[in-house]
N, C-alpha and C positions, 0 to 999 in steps of 0.2 A: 688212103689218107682222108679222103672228101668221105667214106664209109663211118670213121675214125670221129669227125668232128661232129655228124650227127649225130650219133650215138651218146656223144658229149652233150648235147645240146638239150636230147630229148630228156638227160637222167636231171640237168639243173632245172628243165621245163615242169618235172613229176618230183619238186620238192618236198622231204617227205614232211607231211601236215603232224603237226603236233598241237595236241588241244590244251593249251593254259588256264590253270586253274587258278585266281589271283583274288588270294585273301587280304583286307584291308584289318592291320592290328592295331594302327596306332589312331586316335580319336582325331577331334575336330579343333581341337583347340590351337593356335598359333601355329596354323599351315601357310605357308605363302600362297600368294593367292595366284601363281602359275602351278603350283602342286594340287591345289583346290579345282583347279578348273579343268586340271588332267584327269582327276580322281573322280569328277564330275565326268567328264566326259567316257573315263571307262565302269558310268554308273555305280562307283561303291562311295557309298552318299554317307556310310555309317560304319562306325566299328563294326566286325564278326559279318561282310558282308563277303560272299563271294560271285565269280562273273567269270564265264570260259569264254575264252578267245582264242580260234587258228593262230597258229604262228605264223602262218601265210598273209595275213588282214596286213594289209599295208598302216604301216606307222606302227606297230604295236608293240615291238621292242624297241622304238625310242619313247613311247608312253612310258611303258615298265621302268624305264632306266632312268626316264624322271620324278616316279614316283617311287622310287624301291626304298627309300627309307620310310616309308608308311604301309607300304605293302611286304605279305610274304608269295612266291609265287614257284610253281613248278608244273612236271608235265602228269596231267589225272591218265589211272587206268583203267578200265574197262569197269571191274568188279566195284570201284569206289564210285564210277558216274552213276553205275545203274542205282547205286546205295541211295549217294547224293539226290538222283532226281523221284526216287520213289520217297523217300523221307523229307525230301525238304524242296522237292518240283511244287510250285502253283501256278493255279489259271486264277483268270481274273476273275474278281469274287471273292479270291484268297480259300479257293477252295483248292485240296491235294487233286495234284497230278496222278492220274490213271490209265490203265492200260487202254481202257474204253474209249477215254477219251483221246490219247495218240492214235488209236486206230479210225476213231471217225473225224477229226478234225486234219490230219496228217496223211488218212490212209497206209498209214503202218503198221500192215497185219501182224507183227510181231510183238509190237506193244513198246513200251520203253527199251527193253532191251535190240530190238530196232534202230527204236530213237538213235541208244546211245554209241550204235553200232556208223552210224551214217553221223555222227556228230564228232566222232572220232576220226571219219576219212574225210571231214572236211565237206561232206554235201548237203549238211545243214550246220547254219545259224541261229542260236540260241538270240545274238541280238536281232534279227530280219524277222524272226515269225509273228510281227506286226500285222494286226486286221485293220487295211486303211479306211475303209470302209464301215466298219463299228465301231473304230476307233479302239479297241484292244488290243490288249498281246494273248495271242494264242495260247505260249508260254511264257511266265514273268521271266525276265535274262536274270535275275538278282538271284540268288538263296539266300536266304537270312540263318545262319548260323549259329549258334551257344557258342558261348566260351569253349577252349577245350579242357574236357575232364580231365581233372589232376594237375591243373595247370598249364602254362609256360615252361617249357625244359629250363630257356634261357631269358634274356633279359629282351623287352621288347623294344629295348634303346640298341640293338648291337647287329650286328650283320651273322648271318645264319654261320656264314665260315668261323668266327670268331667266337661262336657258344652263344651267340643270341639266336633271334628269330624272322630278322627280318630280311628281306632278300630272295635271289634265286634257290632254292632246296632242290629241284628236281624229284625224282622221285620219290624223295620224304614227303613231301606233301600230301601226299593219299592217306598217310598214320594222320598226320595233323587234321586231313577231311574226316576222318572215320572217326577222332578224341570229338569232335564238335558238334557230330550229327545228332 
């Protein structure tokens, strides 16, 4: 029985990490300013921004679920991050993300696909890779994204269930990374 409980204990302790992907669709105009200072604080400052975040980060599904009527969001997959951060990764400078450079500043001799590999099980942080000391970010946390090609499926007033876009999508969200990039 006492066998029984830990085994319980240790499977809630190894929650499993799921990486969110959360696009910001709708603009700046006539946001309340507890929606604005959520949106602020999970850095999408601007339409067509995106920002990954564990599901594990404490508060971050009661962020999302304040802001879901401005955001769309779901869980990214391997082949769409590696996409995301080779095409639309930067260091400070505003210069692209490279293999080179993950391996000398990260020491990840695999290169992004490393990166996106440990970023996935949750053992790194896209927001923490802060240099406090030159005052940079290693990696910028933001992608700045295009519209997506071909448009909106749906309306960007409507909830993703209902034939809009905005909302939880799960893992539709990867099409929608891949229309933007």
């Amino acid at each position: 029985m006492a066998a029984a409980r830990e085994a319980e204990k240790k499977e809630e302790g190894q929650k499993q990490v799921k990486l969110y992907a959360i696009i910001r669709i709708r603009g700046r105009v006539d946001v309340h300013p507890d929606v604005e200072y959520t949106l602020k604080l999970l850095r999408l400052h601007r339409k067509f921004h995106l920002v990954l975040y564990p599901s594990t980060l404490p508060g971050i599904e009661r962020m999302i679920h304040k802001v879901k009527d401005w955001v769309t969001w779901g869980e990214i997959d391997r082949d769409t991050l590696v996409e995301l951060l080779r095409r639309r990764g930067r260091i400070s400078g505003n210069k692209p993300l490279t293999d080179e450079y993950v391996q000398e500043k990260l020491g990840l001799k695999g290169g992004i696909e490393e990166l996106a590999d440990k970023l996935l099980k949750g053992e790194i942080m896209l927001h923490k890779l802060y240099d406090k000391q030159k005052k940079i970010w290693i990696i910028k946390p933001v992608f700045r994204l295009h519209p997506p090609r071909g448009g909106f499926k749906g309306s960007i007033k409507k909830p993703y269930g209902a034939g809009g876009e905005l909302g939880y999508r799960g893992p539709a969200i990867n099409e929608l990374i891949r229309r933007m990039l």
